[in-house]
LOLOVEX-225262 format. One line per field, with one value per residue (C-alpha): residue number from 1; x, y, z. Coordinates in pm, whole numbers, plus 50000, padded with zeros to 5 digits. Example, Ala and Ser with C-alpha at 12.3 -4.5 7.8 and 13.67 -1.06 7.14 Angstrom:
# LOLOVEX-225262
resi <- c(1, 2)
x <- c(51230, 51367)
y <- c(49550, 49894)
z <- c(50780, 50714)
***
This chain:
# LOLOVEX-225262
resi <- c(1, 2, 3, 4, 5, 6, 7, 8, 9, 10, 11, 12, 13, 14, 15, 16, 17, 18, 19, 20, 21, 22, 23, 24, 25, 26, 27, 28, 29, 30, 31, 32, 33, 34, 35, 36, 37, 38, 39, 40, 41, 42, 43, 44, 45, 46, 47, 48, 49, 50, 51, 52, 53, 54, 55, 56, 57, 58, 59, 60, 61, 62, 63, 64, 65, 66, 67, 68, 69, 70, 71, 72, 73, 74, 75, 76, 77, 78, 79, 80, 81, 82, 83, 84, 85, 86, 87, 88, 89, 90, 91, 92, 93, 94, 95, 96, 97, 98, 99, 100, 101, 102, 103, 104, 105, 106, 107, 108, 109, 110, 111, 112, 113, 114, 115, 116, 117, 118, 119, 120, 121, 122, 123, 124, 125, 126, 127, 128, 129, 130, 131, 132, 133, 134, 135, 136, 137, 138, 139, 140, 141, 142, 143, 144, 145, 146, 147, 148, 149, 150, 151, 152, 153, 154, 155, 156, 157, 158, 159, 160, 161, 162, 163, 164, 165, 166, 167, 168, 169, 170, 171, 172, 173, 174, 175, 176, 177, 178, 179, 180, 181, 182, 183, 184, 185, 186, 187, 188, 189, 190, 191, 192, 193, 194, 195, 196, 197, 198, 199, 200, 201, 202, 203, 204, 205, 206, 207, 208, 209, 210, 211, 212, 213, 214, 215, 216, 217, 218, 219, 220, 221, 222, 223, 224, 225, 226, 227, 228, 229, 230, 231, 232, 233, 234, 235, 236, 237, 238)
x <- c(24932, 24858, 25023, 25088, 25089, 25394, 25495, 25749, 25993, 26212, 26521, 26739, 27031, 27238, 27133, 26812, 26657, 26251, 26477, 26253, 25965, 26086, 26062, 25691, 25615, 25840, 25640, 25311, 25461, 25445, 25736, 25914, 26169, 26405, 26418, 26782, 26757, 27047, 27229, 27277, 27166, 26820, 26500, 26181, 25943, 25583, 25281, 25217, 25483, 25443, 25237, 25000, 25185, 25463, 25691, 25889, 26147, 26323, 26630, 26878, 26973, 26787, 26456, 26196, 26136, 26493, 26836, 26926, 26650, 26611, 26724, 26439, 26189, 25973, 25954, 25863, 25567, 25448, 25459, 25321, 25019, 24962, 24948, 24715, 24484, 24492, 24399, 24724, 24853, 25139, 25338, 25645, 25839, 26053, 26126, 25850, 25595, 25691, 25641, 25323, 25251, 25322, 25146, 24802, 24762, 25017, 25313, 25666, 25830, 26206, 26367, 26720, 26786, 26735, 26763, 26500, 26392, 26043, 25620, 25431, 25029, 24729, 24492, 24257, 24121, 24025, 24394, 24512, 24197, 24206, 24542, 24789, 24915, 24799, 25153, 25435, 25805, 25898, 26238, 26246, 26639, 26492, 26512, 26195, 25825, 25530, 25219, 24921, 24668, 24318, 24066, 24372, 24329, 24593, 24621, 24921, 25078, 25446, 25618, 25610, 25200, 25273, 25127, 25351, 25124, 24851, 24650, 24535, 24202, 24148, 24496, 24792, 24948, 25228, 25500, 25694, 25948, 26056, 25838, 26077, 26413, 26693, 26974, 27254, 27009, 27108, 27472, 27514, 27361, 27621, 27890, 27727, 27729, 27938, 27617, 27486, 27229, 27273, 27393, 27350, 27562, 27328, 27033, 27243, 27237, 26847, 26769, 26944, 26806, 26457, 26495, 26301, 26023, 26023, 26019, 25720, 25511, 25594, 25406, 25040, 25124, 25185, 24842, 24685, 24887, 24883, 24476, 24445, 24662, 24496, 24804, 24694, 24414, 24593, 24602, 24438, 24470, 24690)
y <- c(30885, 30512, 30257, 29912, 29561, 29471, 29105, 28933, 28694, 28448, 28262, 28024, 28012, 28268, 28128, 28083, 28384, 28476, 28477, 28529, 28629, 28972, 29084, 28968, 29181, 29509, 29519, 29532, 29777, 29486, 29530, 29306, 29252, 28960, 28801, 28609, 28399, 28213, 28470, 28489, 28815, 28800, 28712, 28597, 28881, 28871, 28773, 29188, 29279, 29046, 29239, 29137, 28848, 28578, 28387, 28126, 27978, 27677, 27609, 27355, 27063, 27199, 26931, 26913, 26558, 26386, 26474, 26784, 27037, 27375, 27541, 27738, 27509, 27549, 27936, 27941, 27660, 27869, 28191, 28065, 27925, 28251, 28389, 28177, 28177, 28581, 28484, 28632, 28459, 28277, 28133, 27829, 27653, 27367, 27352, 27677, 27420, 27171, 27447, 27551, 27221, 27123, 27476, 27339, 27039, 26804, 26672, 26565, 26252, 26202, 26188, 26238, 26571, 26600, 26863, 26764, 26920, 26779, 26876, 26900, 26828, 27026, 26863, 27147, 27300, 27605, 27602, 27968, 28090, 27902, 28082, 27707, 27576, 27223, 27166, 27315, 27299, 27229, 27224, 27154, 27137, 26995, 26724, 26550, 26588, 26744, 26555, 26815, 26838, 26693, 26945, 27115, 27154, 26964, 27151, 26951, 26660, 26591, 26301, 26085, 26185, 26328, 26657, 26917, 27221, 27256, 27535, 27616, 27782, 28049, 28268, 28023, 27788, 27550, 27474, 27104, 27353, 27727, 27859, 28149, 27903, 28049, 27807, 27988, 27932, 27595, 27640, 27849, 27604, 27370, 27579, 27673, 27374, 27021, 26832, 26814, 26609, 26271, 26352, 26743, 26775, 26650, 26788, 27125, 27098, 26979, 27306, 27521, 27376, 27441, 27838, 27952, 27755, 27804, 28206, 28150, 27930, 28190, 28464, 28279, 28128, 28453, 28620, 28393, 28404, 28800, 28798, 28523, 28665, 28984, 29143, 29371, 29497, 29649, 29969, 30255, 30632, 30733)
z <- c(07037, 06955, 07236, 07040, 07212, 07351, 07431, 07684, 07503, 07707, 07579, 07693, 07518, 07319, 07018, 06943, 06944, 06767, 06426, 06118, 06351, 06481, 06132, 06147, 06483, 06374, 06093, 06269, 06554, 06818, 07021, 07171, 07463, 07557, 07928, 07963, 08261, 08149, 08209, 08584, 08729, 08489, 08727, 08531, 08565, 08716, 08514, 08581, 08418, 08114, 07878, 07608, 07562, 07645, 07356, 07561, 07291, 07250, 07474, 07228, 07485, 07789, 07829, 08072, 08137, 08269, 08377, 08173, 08277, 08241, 08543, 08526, 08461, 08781, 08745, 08370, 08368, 08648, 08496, 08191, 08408, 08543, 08206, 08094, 08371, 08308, 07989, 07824, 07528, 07522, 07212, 07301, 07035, 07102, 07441, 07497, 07367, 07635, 07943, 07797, 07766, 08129, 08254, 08046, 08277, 07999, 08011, 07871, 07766, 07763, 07476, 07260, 07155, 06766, 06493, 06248, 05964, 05848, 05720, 05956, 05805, 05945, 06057, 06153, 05873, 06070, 06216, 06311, 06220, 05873, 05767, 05876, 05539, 05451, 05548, 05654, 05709, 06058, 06204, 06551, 06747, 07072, 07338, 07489, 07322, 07438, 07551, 07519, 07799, 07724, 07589, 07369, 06992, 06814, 06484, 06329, 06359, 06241, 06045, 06372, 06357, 06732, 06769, 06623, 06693, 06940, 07101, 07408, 07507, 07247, 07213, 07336, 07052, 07138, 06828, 06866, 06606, 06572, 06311, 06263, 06231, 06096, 05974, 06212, 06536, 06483, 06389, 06668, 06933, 06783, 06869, 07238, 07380, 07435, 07338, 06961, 06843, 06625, 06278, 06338, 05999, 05747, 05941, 05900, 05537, 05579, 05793, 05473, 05217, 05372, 05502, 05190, 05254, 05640, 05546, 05288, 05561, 05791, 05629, 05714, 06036, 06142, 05986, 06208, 06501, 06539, 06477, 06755, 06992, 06935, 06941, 06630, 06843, 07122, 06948, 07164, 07199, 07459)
***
């Protein structure tokens, strides 16, 4: 009996979930299962109980660098530092970049909360073990940005030409976006909570107009995400 990898994914809101990327892992037999701290009763589990692997997502207005925090924030930077110093991947987008950012040795500048729908450029040409697109869409509902650590590999950079994907060591990768963004995630987090970004309307119609190409630039990131992570190589008789 073959036992495939299984990964650890946390969220932090009701709606945004891994959206186009469970389809990605199902397909390859990764499993997956959802930690809800938001929800009350939910504890964060130990770096023991993790798995092969740890996807922190984003977390819509929750930051990590001013007033509106992540209640959490403590606890998840310092799980995600013991994953790393286990050597266990980790993937964050949005605000998941920003804790893996901060459990690297980086760190995180306040800013407003935006939904922004832009390409991102590589910059890397051996990005995600050469699979990255030249460029890619990128649509990133999030408050603050990410400072990498020094010694990370920035692999992207976005409009702004900040870093919009980095990675660190060799299996960890940090996305300033949700690779696998769905149009509702957003519509969703508008409904979920009193606080929407700037102009969240037209970036709505952005975020639609752009789901085809997010699910087409989704199909390589992933390639090289899964062979990184070495997710696909977990595979062992029982």
């Amino acid at each position: 009996m073959d036992v495939f990898a299984h990964v650890t994914v946390i969220q932090h809101t009701s709606a945004e979930y891994l959206g186009l990327i469970e389809d990605h892992l199902e397909g390859r037999k990764i499993r997956f299962t959802y930690v809800r701290p938001f929800a009350g009763a939910v504890r964060l589990p130990d770096v023991g109980a993790i798995g092969d692997g740890l996807i922190v997502l984003g977390g819509g207005p929750w930051g990590a660098a001013g007033p509106r925090n992540l209640p959490s924030l403590v606890a998840e930077v310092e799980l995600t530092y013991a994953c790393l110093a286990r050597g266990i991947p980790v993937m964050g987008s949005g605000l998941g970049a920003h804790i893996l950012a901060l459990a690297a040795g980086g760190r995180v500048i306040e800013a407003p909360l935006v939904l922004r729908v832009e390409t991102a450029r590589r910059v890397d040409e051996q990005a995600l073990n050469g699979y990255l697109p030249a460029t890619y869409t990128n649509v990133c509902y999030v408050r603050d940005r990410f400072e990498p650590p020094h010694g990370a590999r920035v692999l992207a950079l976005g409009a702004d030409e900040q870093p919009a994907l980095f990675q660190i060591g060799d299996n960890s990768f940090g996305f300033s976006g949700h690779p696998g963004f769905k149009p509702a995630i957003a519509e969703d987090l508008v409904m979920e909570f009193d606080e929407s970004p700037a102009e969240a309307a037209q970036a709505l119609a952005a975020a639609r107009v752009a789901a085809r190409r997010v699910e087409a630039d989704l199909i390589p990131i992933m390639t090289g995400l899964v062979q990184l992570t070495g997710w696909m190589d977990r595979d062992r008789p029982d």
